[in-house]
LOFIVEX-893239 format. One record per residue (C-alpha): residue in three letters; x, y, z. Coordinates in steps of 0.2 Angstrom, whole numbers, padded with zeros to 4 digits, always signed. Example, Ala and Ser with C-alpha at 12.3 -4.5 7.8 and 13.67 -1.06 7.14 Angstrom:
ALA+0062-0022+0039
SER+0068-0005+0036
// end
This chain:
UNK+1183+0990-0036
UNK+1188+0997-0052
UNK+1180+1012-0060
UNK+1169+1007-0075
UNK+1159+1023-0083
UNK+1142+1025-0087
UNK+1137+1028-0107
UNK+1137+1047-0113
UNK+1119+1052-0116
UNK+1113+1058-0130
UNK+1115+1079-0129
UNK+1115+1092-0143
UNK+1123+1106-0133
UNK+1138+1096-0125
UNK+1152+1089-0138
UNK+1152+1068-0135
UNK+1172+1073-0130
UNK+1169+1087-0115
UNK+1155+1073-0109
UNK+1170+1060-0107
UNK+1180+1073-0100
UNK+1166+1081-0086
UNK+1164+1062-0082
UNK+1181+1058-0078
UNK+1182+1076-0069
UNK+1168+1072-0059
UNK+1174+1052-0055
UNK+1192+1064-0048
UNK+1182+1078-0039
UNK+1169+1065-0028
UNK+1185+1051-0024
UNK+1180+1037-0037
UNK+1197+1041-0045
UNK+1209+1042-0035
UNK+1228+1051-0034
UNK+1240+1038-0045
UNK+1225+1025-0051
UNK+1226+1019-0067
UNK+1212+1020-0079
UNK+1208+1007-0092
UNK+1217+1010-0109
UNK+1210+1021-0123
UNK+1200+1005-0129
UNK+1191+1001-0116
UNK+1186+1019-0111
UNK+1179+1021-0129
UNK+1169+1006-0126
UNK+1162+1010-0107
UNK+1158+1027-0114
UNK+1150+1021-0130
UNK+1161+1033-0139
UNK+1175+1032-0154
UNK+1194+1030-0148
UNK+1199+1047-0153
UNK+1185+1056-0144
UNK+1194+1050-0128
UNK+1208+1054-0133
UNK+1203+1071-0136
UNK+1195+1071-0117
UNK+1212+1064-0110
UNK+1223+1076-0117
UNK+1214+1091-0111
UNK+1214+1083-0094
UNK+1233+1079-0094
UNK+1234+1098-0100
UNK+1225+1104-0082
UNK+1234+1094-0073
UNK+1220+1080-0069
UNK+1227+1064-0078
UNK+1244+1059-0083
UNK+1251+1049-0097
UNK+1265+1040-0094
UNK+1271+1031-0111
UNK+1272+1011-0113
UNK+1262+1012-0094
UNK+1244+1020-0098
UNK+1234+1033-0092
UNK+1233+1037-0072
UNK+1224+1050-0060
UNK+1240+1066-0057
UNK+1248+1069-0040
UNK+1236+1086-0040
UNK+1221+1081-0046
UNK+1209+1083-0034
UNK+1213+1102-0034
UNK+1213+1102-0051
UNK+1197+1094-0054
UNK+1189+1106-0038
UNK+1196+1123-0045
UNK+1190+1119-0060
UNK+1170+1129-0056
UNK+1168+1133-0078
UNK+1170+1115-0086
UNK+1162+1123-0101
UNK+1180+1128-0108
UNK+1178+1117-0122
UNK+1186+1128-0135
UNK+1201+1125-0144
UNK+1209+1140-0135
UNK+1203+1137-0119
UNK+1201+1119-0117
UNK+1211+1112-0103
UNK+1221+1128-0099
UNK+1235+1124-0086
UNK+1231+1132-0066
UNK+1245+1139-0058
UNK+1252+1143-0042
UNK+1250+1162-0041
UNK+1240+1173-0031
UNK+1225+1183-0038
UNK+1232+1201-0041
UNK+1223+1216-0038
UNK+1218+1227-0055
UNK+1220+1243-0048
UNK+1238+1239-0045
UNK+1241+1230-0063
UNK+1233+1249-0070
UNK+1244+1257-0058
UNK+1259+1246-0065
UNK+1255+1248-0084
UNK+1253+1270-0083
UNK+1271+1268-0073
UNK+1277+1257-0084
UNK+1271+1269-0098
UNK+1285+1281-0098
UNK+1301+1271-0098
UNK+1308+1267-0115
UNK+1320+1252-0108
UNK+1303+1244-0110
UNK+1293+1234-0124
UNK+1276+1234-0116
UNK+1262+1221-0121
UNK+1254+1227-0105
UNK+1246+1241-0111
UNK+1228+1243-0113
UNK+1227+1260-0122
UNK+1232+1265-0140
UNK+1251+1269-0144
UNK+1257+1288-0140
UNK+1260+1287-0161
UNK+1244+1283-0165
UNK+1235+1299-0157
UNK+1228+1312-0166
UNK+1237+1324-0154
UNK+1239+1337-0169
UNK+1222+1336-0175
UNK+1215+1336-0157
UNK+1227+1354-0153
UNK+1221+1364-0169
UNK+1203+1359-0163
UNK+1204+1366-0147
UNK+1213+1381-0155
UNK+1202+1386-0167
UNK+1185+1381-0154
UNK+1193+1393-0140
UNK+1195+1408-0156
UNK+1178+1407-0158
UNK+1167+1422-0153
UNK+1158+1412-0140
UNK+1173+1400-0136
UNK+1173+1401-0118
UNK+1155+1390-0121
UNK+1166+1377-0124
UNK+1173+1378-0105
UNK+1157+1377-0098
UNK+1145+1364-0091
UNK+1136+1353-0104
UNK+1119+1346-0105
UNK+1120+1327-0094
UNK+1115+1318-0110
UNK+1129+1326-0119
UNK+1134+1341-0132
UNK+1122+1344-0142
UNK+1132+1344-0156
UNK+1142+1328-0152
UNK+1125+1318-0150
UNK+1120+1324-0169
UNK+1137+1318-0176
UNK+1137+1301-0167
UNK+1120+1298-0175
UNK+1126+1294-0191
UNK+1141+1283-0186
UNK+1129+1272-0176
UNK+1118+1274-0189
UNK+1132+1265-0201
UNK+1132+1251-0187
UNK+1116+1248-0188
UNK+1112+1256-0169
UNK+1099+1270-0176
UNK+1093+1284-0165
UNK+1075+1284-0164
UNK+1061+1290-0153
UNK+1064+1272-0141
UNK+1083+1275-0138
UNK+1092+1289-0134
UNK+1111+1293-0133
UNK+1121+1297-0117
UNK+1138+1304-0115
UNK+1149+1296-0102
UNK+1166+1301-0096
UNK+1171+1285-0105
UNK+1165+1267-0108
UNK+1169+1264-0090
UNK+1158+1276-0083
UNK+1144+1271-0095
UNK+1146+1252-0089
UNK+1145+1257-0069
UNK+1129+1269-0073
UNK+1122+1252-0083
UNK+1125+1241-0069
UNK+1118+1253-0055
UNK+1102+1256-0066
UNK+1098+1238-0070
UNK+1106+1228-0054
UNK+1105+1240-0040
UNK+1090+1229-0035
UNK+1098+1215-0032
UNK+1102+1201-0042
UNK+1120+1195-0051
UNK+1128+1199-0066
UNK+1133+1185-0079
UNK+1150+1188-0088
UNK+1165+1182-0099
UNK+1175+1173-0093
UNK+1189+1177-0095
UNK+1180+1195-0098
UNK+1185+1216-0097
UNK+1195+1218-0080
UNK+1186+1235-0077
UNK+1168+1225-0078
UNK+1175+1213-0063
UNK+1183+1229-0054
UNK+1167+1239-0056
UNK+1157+1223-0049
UNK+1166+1222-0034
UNK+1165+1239-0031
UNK+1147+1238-0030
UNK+1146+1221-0022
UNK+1137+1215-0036
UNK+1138+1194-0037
UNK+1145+1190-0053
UNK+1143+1174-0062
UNK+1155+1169-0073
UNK+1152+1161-0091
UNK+1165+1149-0100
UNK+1170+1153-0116
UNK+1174+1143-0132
UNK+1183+1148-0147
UNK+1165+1156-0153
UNK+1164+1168-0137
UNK+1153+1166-0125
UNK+1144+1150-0122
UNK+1126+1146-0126
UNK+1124+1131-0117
UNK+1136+1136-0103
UNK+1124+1152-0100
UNK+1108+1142-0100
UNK+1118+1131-0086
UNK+1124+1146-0075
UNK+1104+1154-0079
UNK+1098+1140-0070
UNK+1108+1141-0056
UNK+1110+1159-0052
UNK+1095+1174-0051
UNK+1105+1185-0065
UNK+1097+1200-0069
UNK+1110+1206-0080
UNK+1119+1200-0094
UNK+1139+1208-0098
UNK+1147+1205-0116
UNK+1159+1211-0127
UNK+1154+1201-0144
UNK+1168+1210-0157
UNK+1187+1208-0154
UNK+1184+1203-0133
UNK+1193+1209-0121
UNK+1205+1200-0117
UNK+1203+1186-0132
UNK+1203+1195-0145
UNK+1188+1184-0150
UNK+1172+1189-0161
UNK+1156+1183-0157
UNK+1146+1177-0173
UNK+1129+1185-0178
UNK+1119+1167-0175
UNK+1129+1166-0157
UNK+1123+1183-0154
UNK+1108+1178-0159
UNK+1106+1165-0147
UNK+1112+1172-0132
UNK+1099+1188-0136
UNK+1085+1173-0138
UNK+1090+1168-0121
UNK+1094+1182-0112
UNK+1073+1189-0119
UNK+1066+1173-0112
UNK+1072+1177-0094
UNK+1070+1193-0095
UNK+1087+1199-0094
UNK+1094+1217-0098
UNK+1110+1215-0109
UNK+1123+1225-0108
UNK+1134+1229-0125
UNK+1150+1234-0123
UNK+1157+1237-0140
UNK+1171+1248-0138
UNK+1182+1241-0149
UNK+1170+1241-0165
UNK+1180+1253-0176
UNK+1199+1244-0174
UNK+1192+1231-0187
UNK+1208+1225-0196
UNK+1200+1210-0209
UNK+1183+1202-0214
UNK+1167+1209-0215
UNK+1159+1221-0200
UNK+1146+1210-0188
UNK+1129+1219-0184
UNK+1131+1224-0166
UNK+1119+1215-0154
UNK+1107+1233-0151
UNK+1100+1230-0170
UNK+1096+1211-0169
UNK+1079+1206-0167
UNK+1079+1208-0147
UNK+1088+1222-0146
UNK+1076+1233-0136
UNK+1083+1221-0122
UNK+1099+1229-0126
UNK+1108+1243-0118
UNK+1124+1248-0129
UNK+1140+1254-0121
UNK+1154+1265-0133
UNK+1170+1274-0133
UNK+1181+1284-0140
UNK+1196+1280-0128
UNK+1203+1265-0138
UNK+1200+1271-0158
UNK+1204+1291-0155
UNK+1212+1295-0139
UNK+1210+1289-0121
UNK+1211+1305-0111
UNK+1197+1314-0120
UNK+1186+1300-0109
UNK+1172+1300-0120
UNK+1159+1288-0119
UNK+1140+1285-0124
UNK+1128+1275-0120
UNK+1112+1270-0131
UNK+1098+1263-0122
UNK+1079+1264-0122
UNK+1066+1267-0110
UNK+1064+1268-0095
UNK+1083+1265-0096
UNK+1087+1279-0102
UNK+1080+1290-0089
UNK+1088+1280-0075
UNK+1106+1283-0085
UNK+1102+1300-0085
UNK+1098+1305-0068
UNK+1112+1294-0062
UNK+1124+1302-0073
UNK+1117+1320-0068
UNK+1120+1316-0049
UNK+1137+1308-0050
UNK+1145+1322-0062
UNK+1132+1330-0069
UNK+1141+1329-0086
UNK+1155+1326-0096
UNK+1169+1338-0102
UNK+1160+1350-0113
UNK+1179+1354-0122
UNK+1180+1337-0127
UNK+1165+1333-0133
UNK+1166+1347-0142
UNK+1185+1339-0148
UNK+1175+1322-0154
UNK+1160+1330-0162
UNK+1170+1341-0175
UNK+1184+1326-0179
UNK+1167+1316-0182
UNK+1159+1331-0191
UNK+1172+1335-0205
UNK+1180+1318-0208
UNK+1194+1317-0199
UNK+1190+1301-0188
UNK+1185+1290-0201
UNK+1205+1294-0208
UNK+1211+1292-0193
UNK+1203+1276-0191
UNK+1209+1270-0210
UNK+1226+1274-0202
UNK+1223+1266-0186
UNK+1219+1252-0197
UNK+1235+1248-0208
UNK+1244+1251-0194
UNK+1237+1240-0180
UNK+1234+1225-0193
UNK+1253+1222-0198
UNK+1256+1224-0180
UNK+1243+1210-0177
UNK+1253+1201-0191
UNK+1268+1202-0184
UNK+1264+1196-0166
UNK+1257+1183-0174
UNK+1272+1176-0185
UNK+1286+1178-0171
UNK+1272+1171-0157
UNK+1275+1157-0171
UNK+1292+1155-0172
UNK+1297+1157-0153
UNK+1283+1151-0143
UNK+1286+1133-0136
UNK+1271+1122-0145
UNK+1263+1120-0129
UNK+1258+1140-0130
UNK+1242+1142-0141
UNK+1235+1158-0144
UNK+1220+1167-0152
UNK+1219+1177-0169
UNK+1211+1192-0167
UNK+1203+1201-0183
UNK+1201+1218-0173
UNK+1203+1225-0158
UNK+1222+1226-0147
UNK+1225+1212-0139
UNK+1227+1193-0140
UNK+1228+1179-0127
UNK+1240+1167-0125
UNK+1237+1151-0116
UNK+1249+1139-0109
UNK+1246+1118-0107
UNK+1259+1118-0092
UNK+1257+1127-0075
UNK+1267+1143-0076
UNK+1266+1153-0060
UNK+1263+1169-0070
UNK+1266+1181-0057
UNK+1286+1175-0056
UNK+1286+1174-0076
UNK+1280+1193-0076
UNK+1295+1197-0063
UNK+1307+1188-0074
UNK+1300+1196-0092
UNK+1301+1213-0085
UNK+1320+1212-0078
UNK+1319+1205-0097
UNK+1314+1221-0103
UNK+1293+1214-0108
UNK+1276+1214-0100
UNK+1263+1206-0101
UNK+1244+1208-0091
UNK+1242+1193-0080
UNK+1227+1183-0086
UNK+1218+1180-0067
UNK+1215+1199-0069
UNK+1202+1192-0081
UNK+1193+1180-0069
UNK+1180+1183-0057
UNK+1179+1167-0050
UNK+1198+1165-0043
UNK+1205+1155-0057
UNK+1223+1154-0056
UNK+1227+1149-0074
UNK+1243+1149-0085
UNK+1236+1165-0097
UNK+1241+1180-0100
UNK+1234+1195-0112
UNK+1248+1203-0124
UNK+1245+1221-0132
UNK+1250+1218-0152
UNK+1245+1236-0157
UNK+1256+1244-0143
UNK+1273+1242-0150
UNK+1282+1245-0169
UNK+1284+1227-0178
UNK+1302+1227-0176
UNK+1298+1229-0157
UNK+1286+1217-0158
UNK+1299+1205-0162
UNK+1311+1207-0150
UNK+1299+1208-0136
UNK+1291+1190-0139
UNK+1309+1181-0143
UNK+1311+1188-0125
UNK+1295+1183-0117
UNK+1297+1166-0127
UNK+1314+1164-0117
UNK+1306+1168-0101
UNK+1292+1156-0103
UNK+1305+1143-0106
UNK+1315+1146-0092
UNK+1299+1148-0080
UNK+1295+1132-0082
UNK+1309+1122-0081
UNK+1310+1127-0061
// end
């Protein structure tokens, strides 16, 4: 019997097209539809549905871009050779983004992010190579001059050797007065209800966030795709997570309220400015919403907004701490992607009783953090010497971000999409075919470029055809070589 669909229903939080296409998904996934069966023509859907012809033709192109229908020109519209796989694998519909809807799956195994690290410091020191894979500031943007007369002049001081000893577990004295004011400008204020601790980077602060708000069980809800070091840290602890689908806007509202229902989530991971891996910027009425959800469950946000100052256009967003809600709020910071890296200095603003539980973890897992560079942070913030670094940190990392952009434009094949960051380092690249990404790094890298695999970014075991691409790493004329490489890579990959 042939397969006639039901009406969409009215629904405010779903797009009519992502309807069609989770209806169609759904006919593949329970064996309504069936591999090689024709659907009815674009005309007749539209009628079944009770929707416009081009709405389903919005849902059937993102379907033949996963690999669930095919279109086969002068014939119709049929069900793939994979797609039972494709509609099963698929456990996040919600990527209904212009960047992420319909994103390719394919064939490669789920690699391991310790080794990708591993791979990207080894990789850090050859020269042969243009490396999009890194994570971390250029060597050229360090403030390694600065940073040495600091530590000079702090260990010439009468009590110098101070400097080499143990600091208080909440941090320098003197660091926590000069962060003040930059949160301050942020709109995260100090006040008796928070308080700031000092982490051995933003990666410490977010394992003592998630042992002092989930160790009692529950899940974490994150990105997805979402920070590498969130996933690794969650596995670590055998934390369940629960992934969130993402649209061009960030993370999903509506797709949080559905994995809410589902799921006992006591904790709620984001990075809302220049995401890690997208490159994507929440906006203030999205952060909103997700706080207004997260404060009617109860539910402890985590803030991770390391990447605030590598703002490269438009105007700052109020981080999530100082929105109405933001008590909920536990805000995560560091120094390693605007300053330098192997300083590992971190903080963490939280409120009671929070705090306290950061604290006393903190003081039994290392007591404190290196009092030299803390010591190192809080006089480049004290006499002004971060914010111009950061001002050249700026100019530099926006005409690199420009010219990724305009040669991702002229040598990426048109089924590669990719976002447009307006901060951060990085930017994600998506591709409508099945590329086995794991071959296609192999083939770059004899090529002379990398790239981070994009399943490092999932925590659910997608396999999909993404990868994340460093556009601060490298100089502009670098840049350009590297992607005409890639782009000749990608090619070749998927004509095999």
């Amino acid at each position: 019997m042939p397969w006639t669909p039901d009406p969409v229903q009215p629904d405010k939080t779903t797009p009519v097209h992502v309807q069609v296409r989770h209806a169609i998904r759904e006919a593949v996934r329970v064996g309504a539809l069936g591999s090689g069966d024709r659907l009815p023509s674009v005309r007749p859907l539209a009628a079944s549905f009770g929707v416009n012809r081009l709405t389903v033709l919005k849902a059937v192109q993102a379907l033949s871009r996963s690999g669930v229908l095919t279109t086969v020109k002068g014939r119709g519209i049929f069900v793939g050779p994979d797609a039972a796989r494709c509609a099963a694998s698929d456990p996040t519909p919600g990527f209904d983004g212009p960047f992420f809807e319909g994103a390719a799956e394919g064939p490669h195994e789920i690699a391991s992010v310790a080794a990708a690290i591993r791979s990207a410091v080894s990789d850090a020191s050859r020269e042969d190579l243009i490396m999009f894979s890194a994570g971390v500031p250029p060597r050229e943007m360090l403030p390694a001059r600065a940073i040495r007369r600091k530590i000079a002049a702090m260990l010439q001081e009468p009590d110098g050797p101070a400097h080499l000893g143990y600091a208080p577990t909440e941090g320098d004295g003197p660091l926590r007065d000069a962060l003040a004011p930059l949160l301050e400008t942020r709109g995260v204020v100090r006040n008796d209800k928070n308080s700031i601790l000092i982490t051995c980077g933003a990666q410490q602060g977010i394992m003592l966030c998630l042992d002092a708000v989930v160790r009692g069980g529950g899940a974490v809800a994150l990105e997805s795709p979402g920070y590498m070091g969130t996933i690794a840290a969650c596995r670590l602890r055998g934390i369940p997570m629960v992934p969130v689908a993402m649209d061009a806007g960030g993370m999903s509202p509506a797709q949080l309220e559905r994995v809410l229902r589902q799921s006992e989530v006591r904790a709620l991971y984001t990075v809302p400015t220049y995401q890690n891996p997208t490159g994507i910027t929440q906006s203030r009425r999205r952060r909103e919403r997700l706080l207004q959800i997260a404060a009617n469950r109860g539910i402890v946000v985590i803030e991770d907004d390391t990447y605030y100052d590598l703002r490269l256009g438009g105007r700052p967003i109020p981080p999530m701490k100082c929105l109405p809600g933001g008590e909920h709020v536990v805000y995560v910071g560091s120094f390693s992607k605007s300053l330098a890296p192997g300083l590992r200095v971190g903080f963490v603003v939280a409120s009671e009783p929070i705090a306290s539980d950061l604290r006393y973890l903190k003081e039994t897992i290392d007591i404190s953090s290196g009092s030299l560079n803390q010591s190192v942070v809080a006089a480049l913030l004290s006499d002004g010497q971060y914010a111009r670094h950061i001002a050249r940190v700026r100019r530099t990392y926006r005409a690199r971000r420009d010219a990724m952009l305009a040669a991702l434009e002229a040598h990426m094949p048109s089924w590669a999409r990719f976002t447009r960051p307006k901060g951060g380092l990085h930017l994600w690249v998506i591709f409508d075919r099945p590329i086995d990404i794991d071959r296609l790094l192999a083939r770059a890298r004899a090529a002379g470029v990398t790239f981070t695999p994009g399943q490092l970014f999932y925590c659910d075991d997608r396999k999909p055809s993404c990868l994340r691409l460093n556009f601060a790493a490298q100089s502009e004329e670098r840049i350009e070589q590297g992607i005409e490489r890639l782009a000749r890579c990608i090619r070749l990959e998927a004509k095999r």
